[in-house]
C-alpha positions as CSV (number, residue, x, y, z in Angstrom):
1,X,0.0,0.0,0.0
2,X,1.2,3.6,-0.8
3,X,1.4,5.6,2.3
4,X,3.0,8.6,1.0
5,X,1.5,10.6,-2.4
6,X,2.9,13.3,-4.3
7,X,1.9,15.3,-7.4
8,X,4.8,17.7,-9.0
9,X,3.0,20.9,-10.7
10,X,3.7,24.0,-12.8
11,X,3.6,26.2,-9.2
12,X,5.6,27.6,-6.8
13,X,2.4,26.4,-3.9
14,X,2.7,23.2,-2.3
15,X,0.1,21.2,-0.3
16,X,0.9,19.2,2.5
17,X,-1.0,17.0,5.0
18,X,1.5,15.3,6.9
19,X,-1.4,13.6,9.7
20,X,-3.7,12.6,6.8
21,X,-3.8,8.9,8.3
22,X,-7.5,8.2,8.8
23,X,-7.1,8.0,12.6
24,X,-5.1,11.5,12.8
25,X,-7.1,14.7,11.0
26,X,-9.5,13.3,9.4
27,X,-10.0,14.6,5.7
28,X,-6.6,16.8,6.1
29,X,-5.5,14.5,3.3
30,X,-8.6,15.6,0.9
31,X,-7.9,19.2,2.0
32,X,-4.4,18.8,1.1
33,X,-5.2,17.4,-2.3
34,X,-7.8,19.1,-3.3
35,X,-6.6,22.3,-2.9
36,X,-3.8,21.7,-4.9
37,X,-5.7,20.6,-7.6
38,X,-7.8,23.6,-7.6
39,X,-4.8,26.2,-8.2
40,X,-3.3,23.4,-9.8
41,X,-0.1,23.5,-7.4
42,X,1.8,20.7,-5.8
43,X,0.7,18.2,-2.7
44,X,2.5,16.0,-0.7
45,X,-0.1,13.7,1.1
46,X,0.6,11.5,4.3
47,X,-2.1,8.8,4.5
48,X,0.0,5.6,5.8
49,X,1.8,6.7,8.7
50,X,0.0,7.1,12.3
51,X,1.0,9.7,14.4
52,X,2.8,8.3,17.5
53,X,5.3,9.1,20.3
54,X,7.8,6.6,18.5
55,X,8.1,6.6,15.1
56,X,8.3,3.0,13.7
57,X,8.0,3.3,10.2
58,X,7.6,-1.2,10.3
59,X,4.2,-0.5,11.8
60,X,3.4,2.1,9.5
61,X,3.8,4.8,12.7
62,X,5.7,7.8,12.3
63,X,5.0,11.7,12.7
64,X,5.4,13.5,9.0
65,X,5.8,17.1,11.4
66,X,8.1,15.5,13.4
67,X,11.5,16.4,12.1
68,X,13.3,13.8,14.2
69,X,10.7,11.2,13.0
70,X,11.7,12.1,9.3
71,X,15.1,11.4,9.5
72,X,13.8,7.7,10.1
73,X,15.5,5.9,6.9
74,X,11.6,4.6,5.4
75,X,10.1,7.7,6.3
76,X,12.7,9.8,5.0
77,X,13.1,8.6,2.0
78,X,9.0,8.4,1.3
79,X,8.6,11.4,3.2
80,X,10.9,13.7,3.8
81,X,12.8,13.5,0.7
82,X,9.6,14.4,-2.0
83,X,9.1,17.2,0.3
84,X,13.1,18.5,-0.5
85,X,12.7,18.1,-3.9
86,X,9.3,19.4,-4.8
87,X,10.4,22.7,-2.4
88,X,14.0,22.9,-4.4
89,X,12.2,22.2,-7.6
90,X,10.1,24.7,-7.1
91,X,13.0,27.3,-6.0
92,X,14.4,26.3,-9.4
93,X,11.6,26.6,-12.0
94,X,9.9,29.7,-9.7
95,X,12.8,31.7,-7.5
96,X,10.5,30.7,-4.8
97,X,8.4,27.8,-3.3
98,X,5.1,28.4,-0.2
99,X,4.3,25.7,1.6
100,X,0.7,25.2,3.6
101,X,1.0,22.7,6.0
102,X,-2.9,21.1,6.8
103,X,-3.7,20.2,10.0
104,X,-7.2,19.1,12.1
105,X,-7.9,20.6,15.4
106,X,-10.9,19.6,17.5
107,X,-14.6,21.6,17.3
108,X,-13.9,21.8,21.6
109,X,-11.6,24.8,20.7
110,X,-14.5,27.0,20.5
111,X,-15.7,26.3,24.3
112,X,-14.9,29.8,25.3
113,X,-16.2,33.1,24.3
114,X,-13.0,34.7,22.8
115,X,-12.6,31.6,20.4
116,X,-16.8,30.5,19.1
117,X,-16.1,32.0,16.1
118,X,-12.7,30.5,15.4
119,X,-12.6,28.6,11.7
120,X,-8.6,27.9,11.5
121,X,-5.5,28.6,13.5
122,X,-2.3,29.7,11.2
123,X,1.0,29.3,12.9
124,X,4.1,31.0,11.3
125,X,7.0,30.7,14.2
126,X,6.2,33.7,16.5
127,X,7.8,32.8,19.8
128,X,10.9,34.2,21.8
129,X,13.1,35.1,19.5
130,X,10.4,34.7,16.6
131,X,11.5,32.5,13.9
132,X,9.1,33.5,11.4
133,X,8.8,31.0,8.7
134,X,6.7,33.6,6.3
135,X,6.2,37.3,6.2
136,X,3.6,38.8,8.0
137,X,1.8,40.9,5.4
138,X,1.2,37.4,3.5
139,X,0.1,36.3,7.1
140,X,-2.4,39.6,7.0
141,X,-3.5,39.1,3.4
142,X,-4.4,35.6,4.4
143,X,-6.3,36.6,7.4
144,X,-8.3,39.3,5.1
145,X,-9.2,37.3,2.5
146,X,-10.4,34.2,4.3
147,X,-12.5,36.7,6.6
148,X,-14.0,37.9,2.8
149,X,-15.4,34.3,2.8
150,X,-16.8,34.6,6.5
151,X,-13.8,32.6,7.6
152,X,-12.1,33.6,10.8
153,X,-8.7,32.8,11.5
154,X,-6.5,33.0,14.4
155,X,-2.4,33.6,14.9
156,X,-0.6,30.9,16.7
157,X,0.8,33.1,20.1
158,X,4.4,33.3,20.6
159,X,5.8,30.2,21.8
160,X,2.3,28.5,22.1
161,X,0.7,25.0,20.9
162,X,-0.3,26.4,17.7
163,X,2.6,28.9,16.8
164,X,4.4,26.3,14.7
165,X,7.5,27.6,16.2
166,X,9.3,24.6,17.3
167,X,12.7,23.0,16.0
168,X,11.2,20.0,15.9
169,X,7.9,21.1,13.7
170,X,8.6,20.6,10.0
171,X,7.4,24.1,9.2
172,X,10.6,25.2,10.7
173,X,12.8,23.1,7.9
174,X,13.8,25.8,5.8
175,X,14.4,28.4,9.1
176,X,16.1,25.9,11.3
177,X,17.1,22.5,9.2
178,X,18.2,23.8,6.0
179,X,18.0,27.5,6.0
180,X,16.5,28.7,2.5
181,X,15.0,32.6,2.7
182,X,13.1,31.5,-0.2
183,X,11.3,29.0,0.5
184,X,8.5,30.1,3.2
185,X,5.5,28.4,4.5
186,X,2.8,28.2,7.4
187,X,0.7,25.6,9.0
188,X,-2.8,25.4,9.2
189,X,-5.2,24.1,11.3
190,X,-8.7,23.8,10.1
191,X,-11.2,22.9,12.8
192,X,-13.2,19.9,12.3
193,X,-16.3,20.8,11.4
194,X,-14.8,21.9,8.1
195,X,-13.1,18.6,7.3
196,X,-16.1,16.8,8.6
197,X,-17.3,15.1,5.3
198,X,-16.0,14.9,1.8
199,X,-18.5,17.9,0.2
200,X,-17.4,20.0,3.0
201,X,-13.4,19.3,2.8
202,X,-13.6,20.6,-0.7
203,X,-15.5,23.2,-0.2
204,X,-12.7,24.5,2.5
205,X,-10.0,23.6,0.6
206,X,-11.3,26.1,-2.1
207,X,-11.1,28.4,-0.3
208,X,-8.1,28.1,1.4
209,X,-6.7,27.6,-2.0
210,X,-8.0,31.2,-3.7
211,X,-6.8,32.8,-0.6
212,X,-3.7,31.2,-0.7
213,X,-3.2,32.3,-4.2
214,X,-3.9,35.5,-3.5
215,X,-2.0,36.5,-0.6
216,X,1.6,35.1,-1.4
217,X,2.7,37.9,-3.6
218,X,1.4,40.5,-0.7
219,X,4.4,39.8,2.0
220,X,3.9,43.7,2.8
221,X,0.1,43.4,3.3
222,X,-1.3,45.3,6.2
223,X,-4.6,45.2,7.5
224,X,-7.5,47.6,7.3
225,X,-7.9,48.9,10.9
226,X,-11.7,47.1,11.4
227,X,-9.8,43.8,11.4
228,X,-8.0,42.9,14.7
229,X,-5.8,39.9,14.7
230,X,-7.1,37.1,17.6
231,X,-4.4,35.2,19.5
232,X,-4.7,31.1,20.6
């Protein structure tokens, strides 16, 4: 069985869904994909390796955003080394690759008052020194044009669960692995009640797709002053 799959495309974009196992978040995989197929930009889909403490690629467990986990020899070499090449292919044809990393987090988010409207969570490295992985006005275009569809998406705080700041976190390849300035990404988590069926995962996914597409050639974006960025 094929755990890892991987489409090469005339784009600089590139999908990935590295916790698209069934058990892990759910429909990340047809997020992933499908947005990729409507800009017509790369993916990189994870569907064979579980997410575990331990990776042990003979048991088909491993975590494709654990760097550490990636430098396993199977999961490097059906993982981790697509995701070099399509990035450096991309830097090659382009002068630039963006990288959107799909994750799941639960609807029980929501349970407070500052957070019941929250659709998605986009991390970029803000922490203590930041170690931003993209530039902020791309961050902000993002933001604005998801809230045009009546989407509403929160920043990752410094340092915190969602800031996709950590070493370890494979949005932090090309900052802290293998430093390239020109490849940039974030990671996005997409609460579940947008991934909760097929019609609905593609429905999200074109979205995020247009607004990705639109907001990657805006790294000096800056918001109109009705929109206030939320924190998680």
């Amino acid at each position: 069985m094929t755990r890892i799959s991987y489409k090469f495309a005339n784009s600089p974009i590139l999908f990935v869904a590295p916790h698209g196992h069934s058990s892990d978040d759910y429909n990340t995989d047809v997020i992933a994909e499908c947005a990729a197929k409507e800009i017509q930009a790369n993916y990189l889909v994870n569907t064979g390796f579980k997410r575990g403490p331990a990776a042990s690629p003979e048991n088909d467990i491993g975590d494709c955003n654990n760097y550490q986990h990636c430098t396993h020899q199977e999961i490097l070499e059906e993982f981790l080394e697509p995701y070099i090449k399509i990035c450096k292919r991309c830097v090659k044809y382009f002068g630039r690759c963006f990288v959107v990393w799909i994750h799941g987090v639960s609807d029980s988010i929501r349970n407070t008052q500052e957070t019941k409207n929250l659709d998605m969570i986009l991390g970029y490295g803000m922490g203590n020194p930041h170690s931003l992985s993209c530039y902020e006005g791309i961050v902000n275009k993002f933001i604005y044009e998801l809230k045009s569809d009546k989407l509403e998406c929160f920043i990752g705080k410094p340092g915190g669960k969602y800031s996709g700041f950590d070493k370890k976190n494979m949005n932090q390849y090309w900052r802290k692995i293998d430093i390239q300035a020109k490849i940039q990404s974030f990671q996005l988590e997409v609460i579940k009640e947008l991934r909760s069926d097929r019609i609905i995962s593609e429905l999200t996914a074109a979205s995020i797709a247009d607004c990705v597409e639109a907001c990657i050639d805006h790294p000096n974006f800056k918001l109109p002053n009705h929109i206030t960025v939320k924190y998680i």
